[in-house]
C-alpha positions as CSV (number, residue, x, y, z in Angstrom):
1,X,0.0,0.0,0.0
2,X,2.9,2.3,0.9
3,X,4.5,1.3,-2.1
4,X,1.4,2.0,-4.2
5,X,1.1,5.6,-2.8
6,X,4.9,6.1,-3.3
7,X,4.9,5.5,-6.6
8,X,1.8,7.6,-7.3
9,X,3.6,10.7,-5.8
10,X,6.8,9.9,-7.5
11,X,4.8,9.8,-10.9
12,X,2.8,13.2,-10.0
13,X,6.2,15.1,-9.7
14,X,7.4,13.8,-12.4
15,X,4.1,14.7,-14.7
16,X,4.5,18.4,-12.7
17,X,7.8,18.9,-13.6
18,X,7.3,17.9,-16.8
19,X,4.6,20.1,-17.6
20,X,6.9,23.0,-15.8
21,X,9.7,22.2,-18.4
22,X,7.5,22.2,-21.2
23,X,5.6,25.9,-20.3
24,X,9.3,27.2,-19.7
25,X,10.4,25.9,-23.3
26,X,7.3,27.0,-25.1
27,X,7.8,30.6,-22.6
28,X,11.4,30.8,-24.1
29,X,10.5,29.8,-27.6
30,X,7.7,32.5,-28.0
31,X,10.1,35.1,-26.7
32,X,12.8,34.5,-29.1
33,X,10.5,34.6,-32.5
34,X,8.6,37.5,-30.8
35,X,11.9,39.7,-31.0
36,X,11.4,43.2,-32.2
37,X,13.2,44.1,-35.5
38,X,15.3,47.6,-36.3
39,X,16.6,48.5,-39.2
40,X,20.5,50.0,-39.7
41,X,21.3,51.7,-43.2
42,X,23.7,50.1,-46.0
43,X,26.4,53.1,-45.4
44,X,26.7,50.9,-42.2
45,X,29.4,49.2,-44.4
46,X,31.3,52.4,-45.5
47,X,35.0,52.2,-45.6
48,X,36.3,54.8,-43.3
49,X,39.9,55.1,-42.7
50,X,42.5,52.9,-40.3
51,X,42.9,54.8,-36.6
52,X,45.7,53.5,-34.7
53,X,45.2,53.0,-30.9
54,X,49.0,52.9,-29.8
55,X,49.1,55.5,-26.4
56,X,51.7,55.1,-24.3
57,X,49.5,54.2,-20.4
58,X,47.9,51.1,-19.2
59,X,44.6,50.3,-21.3
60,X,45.6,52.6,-23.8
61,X,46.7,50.6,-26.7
62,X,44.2,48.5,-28.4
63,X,43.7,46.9,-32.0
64,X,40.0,48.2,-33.9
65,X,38.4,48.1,-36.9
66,X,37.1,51.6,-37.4
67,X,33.1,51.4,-38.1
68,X,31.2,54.4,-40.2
69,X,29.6,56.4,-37.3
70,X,26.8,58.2,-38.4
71,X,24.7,54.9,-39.4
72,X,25.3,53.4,-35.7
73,X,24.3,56.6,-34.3
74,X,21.7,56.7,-36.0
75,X,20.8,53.1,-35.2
76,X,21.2,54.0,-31.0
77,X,19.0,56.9,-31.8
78,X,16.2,54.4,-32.9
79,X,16.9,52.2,-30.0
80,X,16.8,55.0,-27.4
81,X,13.3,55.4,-29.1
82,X,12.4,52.1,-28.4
83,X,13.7,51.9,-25.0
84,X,12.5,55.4,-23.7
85,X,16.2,56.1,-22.1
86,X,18.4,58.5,-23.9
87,X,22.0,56.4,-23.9
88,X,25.8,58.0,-23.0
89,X,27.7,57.0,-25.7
90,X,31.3,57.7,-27.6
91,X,31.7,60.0,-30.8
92,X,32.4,57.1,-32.6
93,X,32.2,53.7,-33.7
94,X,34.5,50.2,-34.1
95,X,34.7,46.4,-33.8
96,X,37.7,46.0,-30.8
97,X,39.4,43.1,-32.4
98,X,42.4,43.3,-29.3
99,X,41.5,44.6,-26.2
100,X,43.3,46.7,-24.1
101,X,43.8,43.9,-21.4
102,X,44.6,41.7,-24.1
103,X,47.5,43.3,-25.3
104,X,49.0,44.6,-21.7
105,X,48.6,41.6,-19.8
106,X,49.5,39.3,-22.6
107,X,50.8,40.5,-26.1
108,X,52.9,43.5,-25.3
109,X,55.4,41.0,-23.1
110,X,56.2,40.1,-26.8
111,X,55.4,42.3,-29.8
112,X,54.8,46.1,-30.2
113,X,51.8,47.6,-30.9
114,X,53.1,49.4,-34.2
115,X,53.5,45.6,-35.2
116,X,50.2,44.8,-34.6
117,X,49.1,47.7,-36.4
118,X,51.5,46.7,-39.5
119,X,50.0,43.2,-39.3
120,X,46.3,44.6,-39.3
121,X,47.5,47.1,-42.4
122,X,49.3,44.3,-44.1
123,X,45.9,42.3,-44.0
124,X,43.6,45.3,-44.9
125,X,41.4,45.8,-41.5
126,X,39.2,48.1,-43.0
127,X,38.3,46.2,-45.8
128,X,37.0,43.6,-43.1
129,X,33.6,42.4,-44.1
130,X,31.3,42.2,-41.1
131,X,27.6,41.1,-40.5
132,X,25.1,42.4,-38.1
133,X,23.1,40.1,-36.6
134,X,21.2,41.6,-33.5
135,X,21.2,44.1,-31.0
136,X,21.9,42.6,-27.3
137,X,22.3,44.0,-24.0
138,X,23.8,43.0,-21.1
139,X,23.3,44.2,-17.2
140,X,25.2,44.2,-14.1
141,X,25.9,45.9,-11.1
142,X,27.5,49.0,-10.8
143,X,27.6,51.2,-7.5
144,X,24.6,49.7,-6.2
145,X,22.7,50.4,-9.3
146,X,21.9,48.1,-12.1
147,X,24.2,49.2,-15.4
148,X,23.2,48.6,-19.0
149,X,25.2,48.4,-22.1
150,X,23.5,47.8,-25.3
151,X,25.7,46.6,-28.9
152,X,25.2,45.3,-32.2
153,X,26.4,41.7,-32.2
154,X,28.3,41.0,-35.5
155,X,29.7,37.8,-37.9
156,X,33.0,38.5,-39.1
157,X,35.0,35.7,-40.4
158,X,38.0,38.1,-41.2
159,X,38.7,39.6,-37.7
160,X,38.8,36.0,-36.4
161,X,41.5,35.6,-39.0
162,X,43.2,38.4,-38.1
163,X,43.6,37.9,-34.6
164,X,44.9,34.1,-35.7
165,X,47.4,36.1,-37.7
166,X,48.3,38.0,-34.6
167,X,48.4,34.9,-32.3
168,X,51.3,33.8,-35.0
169,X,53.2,36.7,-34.6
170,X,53.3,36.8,-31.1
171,X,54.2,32.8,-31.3
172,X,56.9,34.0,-34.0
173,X,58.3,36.3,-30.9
174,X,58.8,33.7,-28.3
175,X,55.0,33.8,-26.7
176,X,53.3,31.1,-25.6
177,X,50.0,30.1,-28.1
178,X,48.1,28.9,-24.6
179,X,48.4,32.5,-23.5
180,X,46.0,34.4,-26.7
181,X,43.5,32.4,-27.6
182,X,42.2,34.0,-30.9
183,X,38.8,32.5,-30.2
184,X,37.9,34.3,-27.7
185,X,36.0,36.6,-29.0
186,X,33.0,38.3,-28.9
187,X,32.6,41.1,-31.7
188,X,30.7,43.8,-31.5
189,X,30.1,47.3,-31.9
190,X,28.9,49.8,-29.2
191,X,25.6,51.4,-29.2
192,X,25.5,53.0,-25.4
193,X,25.3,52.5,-22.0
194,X,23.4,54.0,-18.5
195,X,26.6,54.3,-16.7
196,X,29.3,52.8,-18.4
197,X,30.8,50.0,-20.9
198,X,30.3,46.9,-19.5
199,X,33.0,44.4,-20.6
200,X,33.6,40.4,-20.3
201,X,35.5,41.4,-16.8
202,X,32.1,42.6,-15.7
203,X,30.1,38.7,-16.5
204,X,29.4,40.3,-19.9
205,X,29.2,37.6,-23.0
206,X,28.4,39.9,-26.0
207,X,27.6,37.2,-28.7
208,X,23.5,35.8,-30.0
209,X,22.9,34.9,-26.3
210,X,22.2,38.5,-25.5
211,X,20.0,39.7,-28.7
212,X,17.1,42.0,-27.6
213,X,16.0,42.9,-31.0
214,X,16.9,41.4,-34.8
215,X,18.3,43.7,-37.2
216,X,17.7,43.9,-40.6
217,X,18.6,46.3,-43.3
């Protein structure tokens, strides 16, 4: 009889949890083809010139493919729309393809920026073909508040190859391939913020998992 009774509870939970999993897929399903869609403007692909980020000072020195600004402004302009919040943001726009930390804790022990710059001129940066897939945004805390950055997620088979490229050279200089890993790496261009950036130091994983809304041209 106990047995009986045990095994009829054991079945109920399981039929309950069940039912839980399957409302929490179909929940999750629904919300990713409900996405909102916004549009950015072909000039988005524009080929502006190379800017070199080589300051001497710690987190100065980075490696970026320079973006058109004037389409992803226009793009956080349509966002802040949509979001009723009016975003700080930078006077211009890129794809970071090395970070700052990147190359000061790592790279600099063994190559120079100007190198890195030379590679990325040698291999045409700006003519770096890119596809934006989404917008996403990712929140953490920030002195006691809750911060928000937003960004256009992007494809791009060629920065992936460049930063391979760069992994050689540094390789080619006596570094140690374990220490840049040219797959990690999450490109993306910056729309705006509430406070500040947030980066991956700050939990942030700026790839498909965080679309908020599709973008289409």
């Amino acid at each position: 009889m106990i047995q009986k009774q045990r095994s009829k509870l054991i079945s109920k939970a399981l039929f309950l949890f069940r039912m839980m999993m399957l409302i929490a897929l179909t929940s999750c399903a629904s919300g990713k083809s409900s996405y909102k869609s916004l549009s950015y403007t072909p000039d988005l692909f524009a080929k502006v010139d190379f800017v070199k980020h080589d300051e001497y000072g710690t987190m100065k020195s980075y490696l970026a493919l320079n973006v058109n600004f004037v389409p992803v402004k226009e793009l956080r302009q349509r966002l802040e729309t949509e979001i009723a919040n009016e975003l700080k943001s930078r006077p211009e726009a890129h794809i970071t393809v090395i970070t700052p930390m990147e190359y000061d804790k790592v790279l600099a022990k063994k190559i120079k920026m100007r190198e890195i710059n030379a590679l990325a001129d040698k291999l045409k940066i700006q003519d770096s073909s890119f596809k934006p897939i989404c917008i996403g945004k990712g929140s953490a805390q920030s002195n006691g508040d809750t911060a928000d950055t937003y960004f256009v997620v992007v494809s791009t088979d060629a920065l992936f190859h460049l930063r391979a490229e760069v992994q050689k050279l540094f390789i080619s200089k006596g570094g140690l391939a374990a220490d840049f890993n040219p797959e990690n790496f999450y490109p993306h261009i910056t729309l705006g913020f509430t406070q500040r950036d947030l980066h991956f130091d700050d939990g942030i994983v700026k790839d498909e998992r965080s679309c908020l809304y599709r973008l289409h041209e």
